[in-house]
Each structure stands twice: as structure tokens, then as C-alpha cells.
C-alpha positions, 0 to 999 in steps of 0.5 A: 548325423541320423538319416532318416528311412522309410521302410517298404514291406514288400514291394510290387514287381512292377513299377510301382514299388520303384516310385515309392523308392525314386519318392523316399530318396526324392525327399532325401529318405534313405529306402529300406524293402523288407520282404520273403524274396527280394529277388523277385523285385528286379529295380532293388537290383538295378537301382542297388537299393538295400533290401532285407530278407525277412518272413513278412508274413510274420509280424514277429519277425518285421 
């Protein structure tokens, strides 16, 4: 069966970031965070969400 994602480009150390994530999985979306430093953002550990380091500052490489 296919799962559907939605794909986050950075995140927000804040909070705002989770709810975007806590929204995705709510509508039974699988979230994926792309981003330069993922470790930055504490809730993609936490939460043991999937997050792929990747130059986000380049569009060849997202």
C-alpha cells in the first residue's frame, strides 16, 4: 500500500515545526523534514521523526 508524505523543507526550532509534523500524521501523512542540520530541531529527535540531511539552499539537491 502506498503511503502518502509530506515533505517539510527546514523546520522552526520552535514549536511551530512539531505542529506542522503532529498536523501530517493527524491526516495520516507520513512527515519527512529535509534540512542542512536536523539536529538542531530537538522535537525530530523527541518525536523519532525521519529527517534527511540535505543543502537546502540548493534546489538541485532538494
Amino acid at each position: 500500500m502506498e503511503q502518502r508524505a509530506l515533505i517539510l523543507i527546514e523546520g522552526h526550532p520552535r514549536d511551530t515545526g512539531l505542529r506542522y509534523v503532529q498536523a501530517a500524521q493527524r491526516l495520516g501523512l507520513r512527515p519527512i523534514t529535509l534540512s542542512a542540520h536536523p539536529t538542531q530541531y530537538d522535537y525530530l529527535a523527541a518525536e523519532k521523526l525521519e529527517a534527511i540531511q540535505v543543502d537546502s539552499g540548493n534546489l538541485d539537491a532538494l
